[in-house]
VEXDREN-2710 file (C-alpha; in Angstrom, 1 decimal):
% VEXDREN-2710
k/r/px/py/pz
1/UNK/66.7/-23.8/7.3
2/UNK/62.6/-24.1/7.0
3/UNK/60.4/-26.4/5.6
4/UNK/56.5/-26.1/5.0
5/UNK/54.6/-27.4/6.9
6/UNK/52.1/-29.4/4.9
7/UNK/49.6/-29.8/6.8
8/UNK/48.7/-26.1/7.7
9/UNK/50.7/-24.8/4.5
10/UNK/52.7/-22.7/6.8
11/UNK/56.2/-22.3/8.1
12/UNK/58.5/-24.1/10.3
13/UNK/62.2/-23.7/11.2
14/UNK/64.0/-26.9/11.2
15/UNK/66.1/-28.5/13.9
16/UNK/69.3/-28.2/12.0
17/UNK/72.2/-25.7/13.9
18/UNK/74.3/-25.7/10.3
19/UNK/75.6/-21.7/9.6
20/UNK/74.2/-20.5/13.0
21/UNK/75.7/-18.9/15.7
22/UNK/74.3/-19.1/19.2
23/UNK/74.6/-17.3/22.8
24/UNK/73.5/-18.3/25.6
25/UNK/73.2/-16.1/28.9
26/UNK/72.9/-18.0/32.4
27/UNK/72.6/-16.7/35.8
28/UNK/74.8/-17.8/38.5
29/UNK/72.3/-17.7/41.2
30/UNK/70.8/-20.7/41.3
31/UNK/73.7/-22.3/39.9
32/UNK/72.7/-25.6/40.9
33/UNK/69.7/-25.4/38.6
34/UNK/71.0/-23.1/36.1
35/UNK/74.1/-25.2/35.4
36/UNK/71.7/-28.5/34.7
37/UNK/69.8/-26.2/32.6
38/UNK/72.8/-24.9/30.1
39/UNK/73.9/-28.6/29.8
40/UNK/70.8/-29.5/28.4
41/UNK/71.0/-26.6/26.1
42/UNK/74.6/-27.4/25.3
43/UNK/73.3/-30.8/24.4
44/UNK/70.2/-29.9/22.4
45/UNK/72.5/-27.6/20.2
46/UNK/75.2/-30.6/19.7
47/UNK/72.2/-33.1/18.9
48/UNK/70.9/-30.3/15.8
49/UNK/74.5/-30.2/14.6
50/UNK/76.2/-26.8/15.9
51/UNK/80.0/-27.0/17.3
52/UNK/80.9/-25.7/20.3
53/UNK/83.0/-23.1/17.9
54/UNK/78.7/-21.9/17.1
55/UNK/78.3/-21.6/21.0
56/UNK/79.3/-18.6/23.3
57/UNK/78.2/-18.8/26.8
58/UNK/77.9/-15.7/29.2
59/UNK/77.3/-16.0/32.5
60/UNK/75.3/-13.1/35.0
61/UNK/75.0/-12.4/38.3
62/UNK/71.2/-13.1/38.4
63/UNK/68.0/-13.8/36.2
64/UNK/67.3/-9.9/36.3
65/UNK/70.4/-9.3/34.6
66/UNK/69.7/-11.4/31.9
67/UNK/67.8/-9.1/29.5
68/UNK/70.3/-6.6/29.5
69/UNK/73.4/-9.0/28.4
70/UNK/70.8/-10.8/25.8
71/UNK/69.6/-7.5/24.2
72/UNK/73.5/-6.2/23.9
73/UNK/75.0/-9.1/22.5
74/UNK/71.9/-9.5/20.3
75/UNK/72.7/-6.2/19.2
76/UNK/76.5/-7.1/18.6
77/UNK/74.8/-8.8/15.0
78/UNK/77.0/-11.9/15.7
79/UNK/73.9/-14.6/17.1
80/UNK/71.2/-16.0/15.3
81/UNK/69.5/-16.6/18.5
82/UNK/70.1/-16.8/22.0
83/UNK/69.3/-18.5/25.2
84/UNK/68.3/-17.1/28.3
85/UNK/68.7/-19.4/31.5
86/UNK/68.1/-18.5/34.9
87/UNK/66.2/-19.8/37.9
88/UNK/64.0/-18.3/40.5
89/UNK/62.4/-19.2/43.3
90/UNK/59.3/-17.8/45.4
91/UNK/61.1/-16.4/48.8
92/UNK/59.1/-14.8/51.7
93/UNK/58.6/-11.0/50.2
94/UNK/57.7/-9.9/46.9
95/UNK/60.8/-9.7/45.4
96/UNK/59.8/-12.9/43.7
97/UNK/56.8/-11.5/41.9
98/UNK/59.5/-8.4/40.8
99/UNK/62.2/-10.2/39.1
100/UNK/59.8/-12.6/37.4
101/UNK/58.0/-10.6/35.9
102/UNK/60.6/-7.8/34.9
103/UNK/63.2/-10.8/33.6
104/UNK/60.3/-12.0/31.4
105/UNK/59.4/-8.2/30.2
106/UNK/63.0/-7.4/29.2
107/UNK/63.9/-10.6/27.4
108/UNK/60.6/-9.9/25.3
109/UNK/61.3/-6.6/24.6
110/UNK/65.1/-7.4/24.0
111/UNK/63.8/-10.0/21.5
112/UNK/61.6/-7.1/19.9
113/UNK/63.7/-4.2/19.5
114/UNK/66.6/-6.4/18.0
115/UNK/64.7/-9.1/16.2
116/UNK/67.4/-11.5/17.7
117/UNK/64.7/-14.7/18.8
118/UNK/65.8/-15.3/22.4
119/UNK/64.7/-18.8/24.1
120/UNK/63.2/-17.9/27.3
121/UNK/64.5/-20.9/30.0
122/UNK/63.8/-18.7/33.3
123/UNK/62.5/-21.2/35.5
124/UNK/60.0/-19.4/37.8
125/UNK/59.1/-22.5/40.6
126/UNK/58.1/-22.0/44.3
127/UNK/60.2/-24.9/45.5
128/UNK/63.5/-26.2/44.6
129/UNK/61.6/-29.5/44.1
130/UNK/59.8/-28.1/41.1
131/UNK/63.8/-26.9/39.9
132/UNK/65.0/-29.7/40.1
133/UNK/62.4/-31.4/38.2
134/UNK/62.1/-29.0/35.6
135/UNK/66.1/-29.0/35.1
136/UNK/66.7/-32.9/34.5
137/UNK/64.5/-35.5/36.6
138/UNK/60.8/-36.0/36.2
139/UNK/59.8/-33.2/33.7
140/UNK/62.8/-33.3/31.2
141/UNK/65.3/-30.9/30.8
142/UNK/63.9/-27.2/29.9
143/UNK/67.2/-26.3/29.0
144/UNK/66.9/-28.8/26.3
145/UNK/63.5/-27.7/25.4
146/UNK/64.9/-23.9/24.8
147/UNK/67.9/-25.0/22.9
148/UNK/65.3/-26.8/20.6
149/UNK/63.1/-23.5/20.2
150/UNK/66.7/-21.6/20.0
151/UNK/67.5/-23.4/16.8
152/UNK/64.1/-23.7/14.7
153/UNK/63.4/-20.1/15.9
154/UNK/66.8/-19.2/14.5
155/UNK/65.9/-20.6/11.1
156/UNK/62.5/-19.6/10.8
157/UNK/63.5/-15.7/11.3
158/UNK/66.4/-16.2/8.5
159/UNK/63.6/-17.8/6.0
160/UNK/61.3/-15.0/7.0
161/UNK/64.3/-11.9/6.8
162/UNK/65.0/-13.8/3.4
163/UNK/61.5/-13.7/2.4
164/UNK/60.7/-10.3/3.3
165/UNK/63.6/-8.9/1.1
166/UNK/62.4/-10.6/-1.5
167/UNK/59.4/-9.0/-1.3
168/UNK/60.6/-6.0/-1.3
169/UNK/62.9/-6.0/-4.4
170/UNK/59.5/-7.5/-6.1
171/UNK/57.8/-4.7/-5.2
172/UNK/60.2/-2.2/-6.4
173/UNK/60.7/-3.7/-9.5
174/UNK/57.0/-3.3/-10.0
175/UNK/57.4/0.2/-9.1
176/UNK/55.1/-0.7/-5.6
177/UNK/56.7/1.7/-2.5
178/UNK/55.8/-0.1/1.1
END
């Protein structure tokens, strides 16, 4: 599922959705945006190869709910990687500035504890405008984009689990404790 990267002699994951198993969390408010957003997710994960058999969607109240859904069905063991979609937009009070920043914070520390990569597509835009363009017209489709990073993430955590077990079993056949 990786390749090296010659050029830097590091790792990459590769844009191929063959073995994996995905999630994807969207939030209902916003719908307009948010349901733009998982087709372009949907069709990123068709265009690397996955079946819609790969795919489970789940759908949330709001962004702020997100994390919480992501980090248990992370935990479940059944996802290589999951997609977080939502959409907010600046209002008149700080609630904005809240849910922002705490949707961000939990999906991070979701993708942490569980070591589950999880796409963060949580359009944060003070007009409907700037949705709109991020979700399909001018700026491309960001759902797309996280269904991109959903995949190679996906792969690149397998190649590194199946790197770091290796190892380890070299290092106890050497008699080396970590």
């Amino acid at each position: 599922m990786t390749s090296v990267d010659s050029k830097s002699n590091g790792w990459r994951g590769r844009l191929n959705s063959q073995g994996l198993r995905f999630a994807i969390v969207v939030s209902q408010f916003n719908s307009f945006i948010t349901d733009r957003l998982l087709g372009g997710a949907l069709d990123a994960l068709d265009r690397t190869g996955a079946s819609r058999k790969q795919i489970e969607i789940f759908h949330v109240p709001g962004s702020f709910e997100i994390p919480l859904a992501a980090k248990k069905l992370a935990a479940s063991g059944r996802f290589d990687s999951i997609i977080c979609i939502g959409c907010v937009l600046r209002g008149e009070t700080s609630h904005y500035d809240y849910v922002c920043s705490e949707t961000a914070r939990g999906i991070q520390l979701a993708q942490l504890d569980t070591g589950v990569p999880m796409a963060f597509c949580v359009l944060t835009c003070d007009t409907l405008e700037q949705a709109i363009e991020r979700a399909g017209l001018k700026g491309g489709n960001k759902g797309y984009e996280a269904g991109l990073a959903a995949v190679e993430m996906a792969g690149l955590v397998q190649k590194l689990s199946r790197r770091s077990r290796a190892s380890t079993s070299d290092s106890r056949r050497r008699g080396h404790r970590r």
